[in-house]
SEDREN-520091 format. One record per atom (N, C-alpha, C): z negated, y negated, x; chain; residue number from 1. Coordinates in nm, 3 decimals. Example, Ala and Ser with C-alpha at 12.3 -4.5 7.8 and 13.67 -1.06 7.14 Angstrom:
<voros>
+---------+---------+---------+------+-----+
|      up |   north |    east | unit | pos |
+---------+---------+---------+------+-----+
|  -0.780 |   0.569 |   1.319 |    A |   1 |
|  -0.780 |   0.450 |   1.230 |    A |   1 |
|  -0.780 |   0.330 |   1.320 |    A |   1 |
|  -0.708 |   0.225 |   1.285 |    A |   2 |
|  -0.714 |   0.106 |   1.367 |    A |   2 |
|  -0.787 |  -0.003 |   1.290 |    A |   2 |
+---------+---------+---------+------+-----+
</voros>
This chain:
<voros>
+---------+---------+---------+------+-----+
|      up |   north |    east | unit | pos |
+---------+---------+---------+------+-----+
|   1.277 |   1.895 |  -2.482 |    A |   1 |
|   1.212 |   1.777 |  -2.535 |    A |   1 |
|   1.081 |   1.748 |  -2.463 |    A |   1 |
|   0.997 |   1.842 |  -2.436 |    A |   2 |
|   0.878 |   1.833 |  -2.383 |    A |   2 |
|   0.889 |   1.809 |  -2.221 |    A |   2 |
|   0.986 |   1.828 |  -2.143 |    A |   3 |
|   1.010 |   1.827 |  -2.015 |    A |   3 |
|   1.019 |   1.638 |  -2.026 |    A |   3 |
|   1.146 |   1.589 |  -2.096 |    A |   4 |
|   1.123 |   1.427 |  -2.091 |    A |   4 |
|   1.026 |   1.368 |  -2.094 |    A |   4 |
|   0.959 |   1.398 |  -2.187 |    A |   5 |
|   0.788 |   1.324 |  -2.245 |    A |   5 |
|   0.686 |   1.373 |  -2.143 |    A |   5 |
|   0.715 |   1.433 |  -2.035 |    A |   6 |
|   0.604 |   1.463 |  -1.917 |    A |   6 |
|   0.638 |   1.385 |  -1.814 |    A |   6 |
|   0.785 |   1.414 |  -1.750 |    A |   7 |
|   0.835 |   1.322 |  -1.675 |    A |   7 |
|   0.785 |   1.126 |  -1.702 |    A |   7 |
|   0.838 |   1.115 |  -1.821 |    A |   8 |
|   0.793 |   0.937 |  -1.882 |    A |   8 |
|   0.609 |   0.951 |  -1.817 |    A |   8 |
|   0.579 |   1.057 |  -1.888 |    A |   9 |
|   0.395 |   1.069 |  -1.878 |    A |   9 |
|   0.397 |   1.004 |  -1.743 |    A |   9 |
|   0.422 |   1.127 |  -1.670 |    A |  10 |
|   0.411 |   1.127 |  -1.527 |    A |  10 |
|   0.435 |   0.993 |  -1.447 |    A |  10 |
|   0.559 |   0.930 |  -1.483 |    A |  11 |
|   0.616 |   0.748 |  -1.424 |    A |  11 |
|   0.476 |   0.644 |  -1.486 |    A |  11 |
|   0.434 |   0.652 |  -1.592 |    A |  12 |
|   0.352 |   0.558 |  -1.660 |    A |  12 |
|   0.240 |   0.596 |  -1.535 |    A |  12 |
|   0.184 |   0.714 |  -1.511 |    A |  13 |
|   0.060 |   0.745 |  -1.452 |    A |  13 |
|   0.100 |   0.642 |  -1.368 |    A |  13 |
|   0.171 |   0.671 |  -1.264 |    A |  14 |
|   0.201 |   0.639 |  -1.109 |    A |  14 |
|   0.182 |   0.470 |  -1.153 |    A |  14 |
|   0.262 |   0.451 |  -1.204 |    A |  15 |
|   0.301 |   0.272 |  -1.239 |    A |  15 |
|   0.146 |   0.249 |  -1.247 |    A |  15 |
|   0.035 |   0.323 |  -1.348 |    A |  16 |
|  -0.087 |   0.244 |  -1.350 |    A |  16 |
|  -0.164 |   0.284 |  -1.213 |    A |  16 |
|  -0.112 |   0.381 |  -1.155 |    A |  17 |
|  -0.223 |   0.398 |  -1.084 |    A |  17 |
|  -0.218 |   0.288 |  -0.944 |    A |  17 |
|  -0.049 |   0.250 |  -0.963 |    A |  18 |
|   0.010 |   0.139 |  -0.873 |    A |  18 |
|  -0.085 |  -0.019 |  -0.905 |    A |  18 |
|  -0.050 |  -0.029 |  -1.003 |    A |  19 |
|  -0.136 |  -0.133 |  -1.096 |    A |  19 |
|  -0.284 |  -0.192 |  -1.052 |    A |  19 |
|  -0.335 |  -0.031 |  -1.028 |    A |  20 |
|  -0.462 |  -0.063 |  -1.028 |    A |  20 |
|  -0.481 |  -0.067 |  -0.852 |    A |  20 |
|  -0.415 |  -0.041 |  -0.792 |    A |  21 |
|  -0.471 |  -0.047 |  -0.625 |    A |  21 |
|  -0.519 |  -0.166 |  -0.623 |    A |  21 |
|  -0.588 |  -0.186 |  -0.543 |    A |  22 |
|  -0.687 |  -0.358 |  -0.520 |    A |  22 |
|  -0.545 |  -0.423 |  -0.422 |    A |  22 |
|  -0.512 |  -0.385 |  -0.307 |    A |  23 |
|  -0.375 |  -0.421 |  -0.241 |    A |  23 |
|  -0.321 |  -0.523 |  -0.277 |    A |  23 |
|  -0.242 |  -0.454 |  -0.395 |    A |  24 |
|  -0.176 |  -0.511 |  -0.461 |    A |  24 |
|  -0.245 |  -0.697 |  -0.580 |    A |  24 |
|  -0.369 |  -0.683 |  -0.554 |    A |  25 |
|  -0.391 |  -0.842 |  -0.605 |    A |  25 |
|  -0.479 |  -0.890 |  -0.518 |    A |  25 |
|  -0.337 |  -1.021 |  -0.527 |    A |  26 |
|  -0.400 |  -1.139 |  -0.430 |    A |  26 |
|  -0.521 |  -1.163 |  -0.390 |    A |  26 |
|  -0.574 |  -1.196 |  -0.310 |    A |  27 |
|  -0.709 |  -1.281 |  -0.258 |    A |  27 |
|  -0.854 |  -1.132 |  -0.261 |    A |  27 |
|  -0.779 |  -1.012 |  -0.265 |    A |  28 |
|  -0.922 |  -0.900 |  -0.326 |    A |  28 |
|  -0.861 |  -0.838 |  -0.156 |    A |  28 |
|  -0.979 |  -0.860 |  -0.085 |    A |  29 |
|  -0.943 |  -0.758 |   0.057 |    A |  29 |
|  -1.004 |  -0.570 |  -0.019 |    A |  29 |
|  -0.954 |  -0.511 |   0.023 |    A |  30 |
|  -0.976 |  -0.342 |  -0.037 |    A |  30 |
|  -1.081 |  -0.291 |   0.062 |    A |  30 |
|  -1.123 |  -0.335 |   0.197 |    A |  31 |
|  -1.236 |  -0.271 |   0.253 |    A |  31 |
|  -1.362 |  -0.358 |   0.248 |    A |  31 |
|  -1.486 |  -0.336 |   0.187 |    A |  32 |
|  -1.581 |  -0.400 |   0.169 |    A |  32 |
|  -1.629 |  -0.422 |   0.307 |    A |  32 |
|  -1.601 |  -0.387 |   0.450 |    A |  33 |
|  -1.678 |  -0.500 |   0.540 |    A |  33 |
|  -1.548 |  -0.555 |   0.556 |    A |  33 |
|  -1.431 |  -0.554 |   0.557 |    A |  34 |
|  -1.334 |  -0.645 |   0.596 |    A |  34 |
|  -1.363 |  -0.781 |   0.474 |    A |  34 |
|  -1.401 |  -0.687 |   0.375 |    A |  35 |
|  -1.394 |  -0.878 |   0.264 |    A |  35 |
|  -1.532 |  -0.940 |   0.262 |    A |  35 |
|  -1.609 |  -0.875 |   0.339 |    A |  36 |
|  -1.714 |  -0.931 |   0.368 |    A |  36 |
|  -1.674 |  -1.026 |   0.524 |    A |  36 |
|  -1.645 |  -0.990 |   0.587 |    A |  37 |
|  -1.583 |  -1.096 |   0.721 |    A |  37 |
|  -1.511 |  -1.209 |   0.666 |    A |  37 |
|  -1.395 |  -1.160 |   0.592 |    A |  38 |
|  -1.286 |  -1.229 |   0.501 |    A |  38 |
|  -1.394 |  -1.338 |   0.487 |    A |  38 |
|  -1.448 |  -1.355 |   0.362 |    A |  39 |
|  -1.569 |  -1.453 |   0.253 |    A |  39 |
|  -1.629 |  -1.549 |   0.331 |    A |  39 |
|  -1.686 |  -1.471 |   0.418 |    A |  40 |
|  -1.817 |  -1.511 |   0.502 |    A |  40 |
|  -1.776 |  -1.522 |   0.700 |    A |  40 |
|  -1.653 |  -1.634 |   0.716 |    A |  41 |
|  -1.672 |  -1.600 |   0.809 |    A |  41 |
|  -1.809 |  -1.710 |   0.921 |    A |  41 |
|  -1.813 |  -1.743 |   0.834 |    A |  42 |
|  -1.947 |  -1.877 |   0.845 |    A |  42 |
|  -2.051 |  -1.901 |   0.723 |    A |  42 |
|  -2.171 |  -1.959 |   0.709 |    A |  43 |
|  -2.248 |  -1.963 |   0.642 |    A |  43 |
|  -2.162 |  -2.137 |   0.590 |    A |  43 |
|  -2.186 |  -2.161 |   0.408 |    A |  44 |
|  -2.152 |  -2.263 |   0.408 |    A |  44 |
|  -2.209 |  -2.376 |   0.400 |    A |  44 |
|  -2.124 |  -2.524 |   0.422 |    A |  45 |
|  -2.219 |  -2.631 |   0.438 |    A |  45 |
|  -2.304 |  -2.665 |   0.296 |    A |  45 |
|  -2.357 |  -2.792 |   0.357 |    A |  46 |
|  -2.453 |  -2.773 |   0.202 |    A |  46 |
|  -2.393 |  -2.815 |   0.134 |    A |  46 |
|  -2.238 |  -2.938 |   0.122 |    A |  47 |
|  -2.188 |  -2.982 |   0.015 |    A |  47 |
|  -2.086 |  -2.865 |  -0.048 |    A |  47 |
|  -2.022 |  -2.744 |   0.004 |    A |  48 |
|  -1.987 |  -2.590 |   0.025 |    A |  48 |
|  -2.077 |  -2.521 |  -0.079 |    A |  48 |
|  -2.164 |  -2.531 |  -0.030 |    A |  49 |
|  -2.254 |  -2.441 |  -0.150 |    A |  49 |
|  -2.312 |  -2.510 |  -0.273 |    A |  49 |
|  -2.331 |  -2.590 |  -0.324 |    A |  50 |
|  -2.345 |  -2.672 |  -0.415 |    A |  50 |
|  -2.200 |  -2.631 |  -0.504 |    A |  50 |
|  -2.102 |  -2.624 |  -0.442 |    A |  51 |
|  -1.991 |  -2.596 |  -0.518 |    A |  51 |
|  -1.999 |  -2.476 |  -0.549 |    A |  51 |
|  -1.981 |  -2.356 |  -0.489 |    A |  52 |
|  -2.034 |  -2.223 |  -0.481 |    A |  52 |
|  -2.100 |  -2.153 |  -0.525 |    A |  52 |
|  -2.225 |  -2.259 |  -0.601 |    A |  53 |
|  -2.372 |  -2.194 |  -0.664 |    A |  53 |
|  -2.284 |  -2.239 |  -0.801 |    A |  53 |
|  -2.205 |  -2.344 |  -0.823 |    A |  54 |
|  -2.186 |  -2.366 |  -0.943 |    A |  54 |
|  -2.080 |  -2.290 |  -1.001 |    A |  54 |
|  -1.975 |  -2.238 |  -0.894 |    A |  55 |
|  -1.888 |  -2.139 |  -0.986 |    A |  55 |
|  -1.952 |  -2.015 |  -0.968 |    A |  55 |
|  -2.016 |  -1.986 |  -0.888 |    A |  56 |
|  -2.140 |  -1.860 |  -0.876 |    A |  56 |
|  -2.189 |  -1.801 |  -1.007 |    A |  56 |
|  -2.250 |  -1.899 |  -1.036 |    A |  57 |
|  -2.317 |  -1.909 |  -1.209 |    A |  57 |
|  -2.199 |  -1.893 |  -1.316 |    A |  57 |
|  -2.067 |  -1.950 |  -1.299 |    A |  58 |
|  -2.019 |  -1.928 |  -1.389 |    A |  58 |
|  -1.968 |  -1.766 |  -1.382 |    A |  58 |
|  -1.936 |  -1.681 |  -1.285 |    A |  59 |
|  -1.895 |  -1.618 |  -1.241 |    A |  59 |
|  -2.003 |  -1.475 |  -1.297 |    A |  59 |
|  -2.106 |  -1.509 |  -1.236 |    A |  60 |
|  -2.204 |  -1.426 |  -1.262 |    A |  60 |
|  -2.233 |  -1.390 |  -1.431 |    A |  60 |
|  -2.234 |  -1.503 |  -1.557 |    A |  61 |
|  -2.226 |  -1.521 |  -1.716 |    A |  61 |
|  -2.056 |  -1.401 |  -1.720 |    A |  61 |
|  -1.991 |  -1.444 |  -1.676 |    A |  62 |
|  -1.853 |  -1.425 |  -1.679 |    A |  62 |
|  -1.839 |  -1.284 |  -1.705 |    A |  62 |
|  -1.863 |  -1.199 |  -1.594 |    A |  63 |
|  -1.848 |  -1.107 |  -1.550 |    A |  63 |
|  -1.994 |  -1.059 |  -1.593 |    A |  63 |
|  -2.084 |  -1.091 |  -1.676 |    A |  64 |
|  -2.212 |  -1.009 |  -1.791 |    A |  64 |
|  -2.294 |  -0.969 |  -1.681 |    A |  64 |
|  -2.349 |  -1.025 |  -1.552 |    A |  65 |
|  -2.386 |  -0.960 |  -1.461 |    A |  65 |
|  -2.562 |  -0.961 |  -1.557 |    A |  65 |
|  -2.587 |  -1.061 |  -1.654 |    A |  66 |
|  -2.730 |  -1.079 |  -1.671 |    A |  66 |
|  -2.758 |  -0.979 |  -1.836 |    A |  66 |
|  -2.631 |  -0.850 |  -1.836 |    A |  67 |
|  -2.691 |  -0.762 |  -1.913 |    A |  67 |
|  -2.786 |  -0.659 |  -1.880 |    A |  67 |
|  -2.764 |  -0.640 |  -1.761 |    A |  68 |
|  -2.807 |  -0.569 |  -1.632 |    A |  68 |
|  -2.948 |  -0.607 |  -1.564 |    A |  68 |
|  -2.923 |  -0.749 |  -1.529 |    A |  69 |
|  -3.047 |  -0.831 |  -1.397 |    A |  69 |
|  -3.041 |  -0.923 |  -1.497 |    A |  69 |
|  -3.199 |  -0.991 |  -1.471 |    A |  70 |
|  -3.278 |  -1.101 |  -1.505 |    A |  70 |
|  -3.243 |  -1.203 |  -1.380 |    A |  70 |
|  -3.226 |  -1.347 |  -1.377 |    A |  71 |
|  -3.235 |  -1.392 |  -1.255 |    A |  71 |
|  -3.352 |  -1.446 |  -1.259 |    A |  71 |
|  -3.462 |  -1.405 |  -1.270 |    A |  72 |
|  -3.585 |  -1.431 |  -1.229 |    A |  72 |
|  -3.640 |  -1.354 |  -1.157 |    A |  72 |
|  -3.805 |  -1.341 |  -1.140 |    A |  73 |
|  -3.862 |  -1.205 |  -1.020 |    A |  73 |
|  -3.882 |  -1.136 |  -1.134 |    A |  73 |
|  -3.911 |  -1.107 |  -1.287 |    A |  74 |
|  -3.979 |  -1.014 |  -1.375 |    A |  74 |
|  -3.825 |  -0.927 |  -1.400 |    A |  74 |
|  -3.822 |  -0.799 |  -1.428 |    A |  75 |
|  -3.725 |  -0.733 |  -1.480 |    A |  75 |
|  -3.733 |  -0.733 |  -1.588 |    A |  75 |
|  -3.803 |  -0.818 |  -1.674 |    A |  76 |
|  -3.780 |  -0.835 |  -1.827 |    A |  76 |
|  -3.661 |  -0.703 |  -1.940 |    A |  76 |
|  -3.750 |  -0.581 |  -1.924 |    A |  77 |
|  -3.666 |  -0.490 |  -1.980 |    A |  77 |
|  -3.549 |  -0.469 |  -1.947 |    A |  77 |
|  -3.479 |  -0.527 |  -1.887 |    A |  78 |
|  -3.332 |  -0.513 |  -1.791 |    A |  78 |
|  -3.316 |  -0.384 |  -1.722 |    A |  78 |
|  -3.216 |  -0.303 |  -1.681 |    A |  79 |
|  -3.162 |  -0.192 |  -1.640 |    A |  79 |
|  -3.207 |  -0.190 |  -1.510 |    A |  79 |
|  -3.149 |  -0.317 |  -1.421 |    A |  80 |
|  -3.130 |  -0.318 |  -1.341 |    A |  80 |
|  -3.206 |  -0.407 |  -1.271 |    A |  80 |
|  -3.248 |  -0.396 |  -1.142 |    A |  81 |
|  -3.367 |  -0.474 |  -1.044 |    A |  81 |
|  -3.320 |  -0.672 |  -1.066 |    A |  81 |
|  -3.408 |  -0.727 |  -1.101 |    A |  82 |
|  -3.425 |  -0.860 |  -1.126 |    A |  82 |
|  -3.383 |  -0.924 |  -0.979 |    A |  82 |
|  -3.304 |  -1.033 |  -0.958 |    A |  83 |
|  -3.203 |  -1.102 |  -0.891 |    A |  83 |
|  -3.318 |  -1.189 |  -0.848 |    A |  83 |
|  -3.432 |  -1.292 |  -0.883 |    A |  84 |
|  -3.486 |  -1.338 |  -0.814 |    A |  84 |
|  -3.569 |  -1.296 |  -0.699 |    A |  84 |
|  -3.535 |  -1.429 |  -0.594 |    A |  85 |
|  -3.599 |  -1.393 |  -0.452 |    A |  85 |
|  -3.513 |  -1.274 |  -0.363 |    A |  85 |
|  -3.376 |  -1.270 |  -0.467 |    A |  86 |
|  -3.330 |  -1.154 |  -0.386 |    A |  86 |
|  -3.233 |  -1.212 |  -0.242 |    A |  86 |
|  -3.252 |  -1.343 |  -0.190 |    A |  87 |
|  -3.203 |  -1.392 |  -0.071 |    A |  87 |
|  -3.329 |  -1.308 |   0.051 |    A |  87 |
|  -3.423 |  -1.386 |  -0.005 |    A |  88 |
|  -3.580 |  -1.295 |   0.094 |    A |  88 |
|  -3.613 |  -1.185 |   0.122 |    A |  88 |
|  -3.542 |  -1.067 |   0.009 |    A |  89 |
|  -3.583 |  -0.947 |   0.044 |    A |  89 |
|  -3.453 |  -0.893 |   0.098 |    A |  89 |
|  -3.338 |  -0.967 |   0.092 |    A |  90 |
|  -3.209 |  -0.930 |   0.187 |    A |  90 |
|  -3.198 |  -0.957 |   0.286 |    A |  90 |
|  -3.257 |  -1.077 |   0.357 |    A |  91 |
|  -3.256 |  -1.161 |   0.446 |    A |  91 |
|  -3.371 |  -1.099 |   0.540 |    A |  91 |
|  -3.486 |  -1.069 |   0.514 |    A |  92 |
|  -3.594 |  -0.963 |   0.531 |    A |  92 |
|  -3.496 |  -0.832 |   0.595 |    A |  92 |
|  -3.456 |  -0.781 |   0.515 |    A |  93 |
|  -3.335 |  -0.619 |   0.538 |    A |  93 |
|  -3.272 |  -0.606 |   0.652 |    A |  93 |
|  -3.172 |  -0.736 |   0.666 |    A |  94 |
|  -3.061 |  -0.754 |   0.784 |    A |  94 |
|  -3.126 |  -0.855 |   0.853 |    A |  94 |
|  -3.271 |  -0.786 |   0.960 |    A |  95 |
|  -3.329 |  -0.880 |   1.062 |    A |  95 |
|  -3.327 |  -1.031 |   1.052 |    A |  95 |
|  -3.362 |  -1.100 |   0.933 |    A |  96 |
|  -3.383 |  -1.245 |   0.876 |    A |  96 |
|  -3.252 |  -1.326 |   0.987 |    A |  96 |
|  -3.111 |  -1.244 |   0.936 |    A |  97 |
|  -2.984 |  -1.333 |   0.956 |    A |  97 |
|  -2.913 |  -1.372 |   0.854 |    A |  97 |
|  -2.933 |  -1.447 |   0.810 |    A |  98 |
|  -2.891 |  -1.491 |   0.670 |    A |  98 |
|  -2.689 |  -1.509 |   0.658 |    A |  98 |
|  -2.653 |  -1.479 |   0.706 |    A |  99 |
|  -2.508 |  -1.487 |   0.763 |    A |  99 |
|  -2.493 |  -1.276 |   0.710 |    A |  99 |
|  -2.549 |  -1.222 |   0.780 |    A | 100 |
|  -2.566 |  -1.046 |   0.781 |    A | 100 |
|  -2.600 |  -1.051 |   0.646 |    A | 100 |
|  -2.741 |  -1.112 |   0.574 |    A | 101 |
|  -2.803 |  -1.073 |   0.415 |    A | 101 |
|  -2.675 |  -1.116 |   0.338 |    A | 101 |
|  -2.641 |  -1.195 |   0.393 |    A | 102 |
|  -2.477 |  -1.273 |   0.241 |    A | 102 |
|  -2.358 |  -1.131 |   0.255 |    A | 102 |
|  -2.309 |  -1.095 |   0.404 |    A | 103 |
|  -2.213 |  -1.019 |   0.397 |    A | 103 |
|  -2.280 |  -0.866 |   0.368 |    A | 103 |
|  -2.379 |  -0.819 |   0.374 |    A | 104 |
|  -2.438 |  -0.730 |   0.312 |    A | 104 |
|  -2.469 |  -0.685 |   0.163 |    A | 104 |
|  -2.476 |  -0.845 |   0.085 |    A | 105 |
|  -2.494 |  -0.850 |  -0.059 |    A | 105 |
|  -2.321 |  -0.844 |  -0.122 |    A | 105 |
|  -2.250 |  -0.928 |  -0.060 |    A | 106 |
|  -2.097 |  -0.900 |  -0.121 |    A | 106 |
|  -2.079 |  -0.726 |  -0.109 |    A | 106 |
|  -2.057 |  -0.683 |   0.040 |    A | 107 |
|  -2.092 |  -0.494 |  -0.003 |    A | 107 |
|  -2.132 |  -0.434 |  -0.060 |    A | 107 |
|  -2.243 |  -0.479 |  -0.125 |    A | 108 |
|  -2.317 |  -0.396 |  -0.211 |    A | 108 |
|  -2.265 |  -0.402 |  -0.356 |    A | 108 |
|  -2.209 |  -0.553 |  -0.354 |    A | 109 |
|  -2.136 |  -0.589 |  -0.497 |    A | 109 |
|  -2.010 |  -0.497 |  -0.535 |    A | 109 |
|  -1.932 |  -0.488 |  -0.415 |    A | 110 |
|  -1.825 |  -0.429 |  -0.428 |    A | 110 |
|  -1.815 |  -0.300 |  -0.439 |    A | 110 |
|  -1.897 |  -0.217 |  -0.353 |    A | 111 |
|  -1.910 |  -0.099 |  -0.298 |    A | 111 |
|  -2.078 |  -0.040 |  -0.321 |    A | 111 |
|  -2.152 |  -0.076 |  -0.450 |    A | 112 |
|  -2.340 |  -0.040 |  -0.467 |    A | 112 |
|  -2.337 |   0.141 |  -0.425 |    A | 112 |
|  -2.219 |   0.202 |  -0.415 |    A | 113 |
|  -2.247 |   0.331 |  -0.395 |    A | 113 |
|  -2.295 |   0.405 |  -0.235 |    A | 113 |
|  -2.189 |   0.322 |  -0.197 |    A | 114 |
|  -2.188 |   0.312 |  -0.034 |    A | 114 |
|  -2.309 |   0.206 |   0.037 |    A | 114 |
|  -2.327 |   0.105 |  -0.043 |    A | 115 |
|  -2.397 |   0.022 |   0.000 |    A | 115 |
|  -2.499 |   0.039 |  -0.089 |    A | 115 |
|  -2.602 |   0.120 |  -0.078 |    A | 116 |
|  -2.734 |   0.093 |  -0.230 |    A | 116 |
|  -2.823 |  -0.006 |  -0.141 |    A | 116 |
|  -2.875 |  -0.059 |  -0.273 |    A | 117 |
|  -2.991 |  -0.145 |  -0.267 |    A | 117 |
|  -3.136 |  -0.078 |  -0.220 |    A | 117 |
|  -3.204 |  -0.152 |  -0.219 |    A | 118 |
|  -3.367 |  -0.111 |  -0.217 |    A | 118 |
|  -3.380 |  -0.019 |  -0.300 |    A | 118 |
|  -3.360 |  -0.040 |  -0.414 |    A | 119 |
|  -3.395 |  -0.002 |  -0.512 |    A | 119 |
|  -3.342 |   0.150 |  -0.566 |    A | 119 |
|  -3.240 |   0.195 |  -0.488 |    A | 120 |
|  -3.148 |   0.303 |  -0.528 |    A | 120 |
|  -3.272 |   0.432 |  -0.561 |    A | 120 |
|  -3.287 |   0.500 |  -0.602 |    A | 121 |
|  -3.353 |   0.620 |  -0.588 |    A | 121 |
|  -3.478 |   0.608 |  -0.675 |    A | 121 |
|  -3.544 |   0.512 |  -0.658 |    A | 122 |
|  -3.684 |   0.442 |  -0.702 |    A | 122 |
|  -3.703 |   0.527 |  -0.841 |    A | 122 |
|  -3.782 |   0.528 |  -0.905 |    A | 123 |
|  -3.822 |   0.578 |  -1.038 |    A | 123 |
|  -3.768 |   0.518 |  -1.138 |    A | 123 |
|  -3.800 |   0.386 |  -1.108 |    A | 124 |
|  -3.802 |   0.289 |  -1.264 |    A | 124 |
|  -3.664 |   0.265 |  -1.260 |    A | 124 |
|  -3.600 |   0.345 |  -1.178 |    A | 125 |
|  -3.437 |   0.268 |  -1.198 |    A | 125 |
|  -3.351 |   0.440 |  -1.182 |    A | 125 |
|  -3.412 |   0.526 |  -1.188 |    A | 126 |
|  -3.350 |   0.646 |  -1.234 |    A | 126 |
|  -3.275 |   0.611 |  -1.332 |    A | 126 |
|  -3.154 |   0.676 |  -1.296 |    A | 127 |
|  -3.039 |   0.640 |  -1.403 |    A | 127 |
|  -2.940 |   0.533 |  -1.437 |    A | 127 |
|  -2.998 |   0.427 |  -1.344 |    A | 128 |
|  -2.902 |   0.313 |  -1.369 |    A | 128 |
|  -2.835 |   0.323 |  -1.230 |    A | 128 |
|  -2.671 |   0.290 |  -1.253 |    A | 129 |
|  -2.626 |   0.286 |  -1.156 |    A | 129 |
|  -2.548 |   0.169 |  -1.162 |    A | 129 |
|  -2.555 |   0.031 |  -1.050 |    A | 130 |
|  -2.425 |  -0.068 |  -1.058 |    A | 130 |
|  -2.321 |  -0.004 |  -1.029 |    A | 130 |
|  -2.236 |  -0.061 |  -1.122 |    A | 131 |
|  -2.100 |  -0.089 |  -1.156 |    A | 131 |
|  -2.078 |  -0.142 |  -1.021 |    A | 131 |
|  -1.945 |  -0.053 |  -0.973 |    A | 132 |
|  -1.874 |  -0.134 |  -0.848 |    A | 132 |
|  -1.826 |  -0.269 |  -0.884 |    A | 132 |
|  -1.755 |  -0.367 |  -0.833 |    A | 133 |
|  -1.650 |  -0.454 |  -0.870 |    A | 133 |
|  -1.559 |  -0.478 |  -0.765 |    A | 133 |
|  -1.471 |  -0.395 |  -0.726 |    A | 134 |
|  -1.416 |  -0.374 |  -0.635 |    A | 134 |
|  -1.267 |  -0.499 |  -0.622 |    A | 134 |
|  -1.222 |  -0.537 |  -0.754 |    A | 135 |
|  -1.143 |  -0.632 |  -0.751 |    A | 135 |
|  -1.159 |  -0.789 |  -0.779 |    A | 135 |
|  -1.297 |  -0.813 |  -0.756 |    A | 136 |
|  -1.313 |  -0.982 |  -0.756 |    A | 136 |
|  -1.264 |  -0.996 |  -0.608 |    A | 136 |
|  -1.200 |  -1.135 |  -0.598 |    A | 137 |
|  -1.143 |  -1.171 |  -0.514 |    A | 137 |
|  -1.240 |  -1.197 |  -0.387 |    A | 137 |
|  -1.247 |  -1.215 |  -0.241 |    A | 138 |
|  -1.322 |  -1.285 |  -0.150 |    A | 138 |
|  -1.388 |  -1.378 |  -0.187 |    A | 138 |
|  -1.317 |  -1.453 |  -0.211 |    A | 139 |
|  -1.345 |  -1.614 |  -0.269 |    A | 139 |
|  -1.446 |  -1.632 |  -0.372 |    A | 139 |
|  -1.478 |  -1.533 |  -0.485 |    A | 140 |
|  -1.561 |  -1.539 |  -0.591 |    A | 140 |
|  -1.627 |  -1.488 |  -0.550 |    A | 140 |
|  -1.645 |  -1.344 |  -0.479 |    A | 141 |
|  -1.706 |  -1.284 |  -0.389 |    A | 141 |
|  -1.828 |  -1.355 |  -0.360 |    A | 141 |
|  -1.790 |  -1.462 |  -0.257 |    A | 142 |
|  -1.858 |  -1.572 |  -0.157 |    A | 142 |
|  -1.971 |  -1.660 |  -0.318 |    A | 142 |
|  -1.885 |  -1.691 |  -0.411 |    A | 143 |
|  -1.945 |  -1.777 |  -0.495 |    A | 143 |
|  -2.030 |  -1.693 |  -0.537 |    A | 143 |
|  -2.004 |  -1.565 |  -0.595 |    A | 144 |
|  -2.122 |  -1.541 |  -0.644 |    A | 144 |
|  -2.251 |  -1.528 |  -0.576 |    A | 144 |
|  -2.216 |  -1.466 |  -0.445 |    A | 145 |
|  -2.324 |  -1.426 |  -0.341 |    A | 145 |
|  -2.436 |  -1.569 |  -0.328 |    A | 145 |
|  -2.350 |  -1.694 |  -0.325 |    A | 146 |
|  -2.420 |  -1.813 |  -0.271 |    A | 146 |
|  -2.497 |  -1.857 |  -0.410 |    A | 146 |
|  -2.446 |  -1.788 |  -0.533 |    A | 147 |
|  -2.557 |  -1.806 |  -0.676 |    A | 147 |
|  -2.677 |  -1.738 |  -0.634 |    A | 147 |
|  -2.656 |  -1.599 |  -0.652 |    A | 148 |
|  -2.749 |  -1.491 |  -0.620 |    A | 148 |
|  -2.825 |  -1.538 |  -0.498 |    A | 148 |
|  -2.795 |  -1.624 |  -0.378 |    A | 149 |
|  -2.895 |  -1.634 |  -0.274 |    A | 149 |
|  -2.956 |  -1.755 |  -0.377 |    A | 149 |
|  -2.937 |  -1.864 |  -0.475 |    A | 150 |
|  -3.014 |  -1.962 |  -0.475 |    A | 150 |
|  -3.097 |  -1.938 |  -0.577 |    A | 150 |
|  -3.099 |  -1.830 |  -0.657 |    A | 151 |
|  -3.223 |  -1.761 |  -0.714 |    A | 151 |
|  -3.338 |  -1.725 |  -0.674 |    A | 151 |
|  -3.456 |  -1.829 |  -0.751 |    A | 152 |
|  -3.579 |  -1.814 |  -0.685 |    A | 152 |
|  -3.679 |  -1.745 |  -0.787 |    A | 152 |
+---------+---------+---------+------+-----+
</voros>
């Protein structure tokens, strides 16, 4: 009896662990500089980003990014380092190429372990660690990044 009910165990694992590969859903590239090329293979136009900042924002509410970050410059008791001005101090980072700061910020979104911020190590942020998001698609990817750059 117990041999069946391990075997079933065992098929369910595999099936979720199938489930969960990024691969397997559409529009999510699985290597954070490949979906950073993917997103960004150009900076977008301005009628491009206007669209971009607006599903950006929705994207960003969506996905609770502002339980975490303030999008202002104050960290207003928040966990995590405040989102305003954070185009300037990225853009600043990757030799003021603003093309490099966008595909640098999607990495960090996807991959904050591999990719830490400024902020990684710092005192006031002992203990908080971002959440990867390894399965938003390129495409939202790009939107959110172009929110997060229009935060001032």
């Amino acid at each position: 009896m117990r041999l069946p009910l391990l075997l079933i165990c065992l098929v369910c694992l595999c099936l979720l662990a199938g489930c969960l590969e990024n691969s397997n859903v559409p529009g999510v590239t699985r290597d954070p500089e490949e979906s950073a090329k993917t997103a960004y293979p150009d900076l977008p136009d301005s009628s491009q980003a206007v669209e971009l900042i607006e599903r950006g924002e929705k994207l960003f509410r969506g996905l609770t990014c502002e339980q975490c970050h303030s999008t202002g410059s104050e960290r207003n008791g928040l966990m995590g380092p405040p989102l305003g001005g954070l185009s300037d101090r990225i853009i600043e980072q990757e030799d003021n190429d603003p093309l490099e700061a966008r595909r640098w910020t999607l990495k960090h979104i996807k991959d904050p372990a591999k990719y830490p911020s400024e902020f990684a190590g710092q005192d006031d942020y002992r203990g908080a660690h971002m959440t990867p998001f390894p399965r938003i698609t390129d495409e939202d990817l790009r939107a959110l990044v172009e929110y997060l750059f229009s935060l001032r």
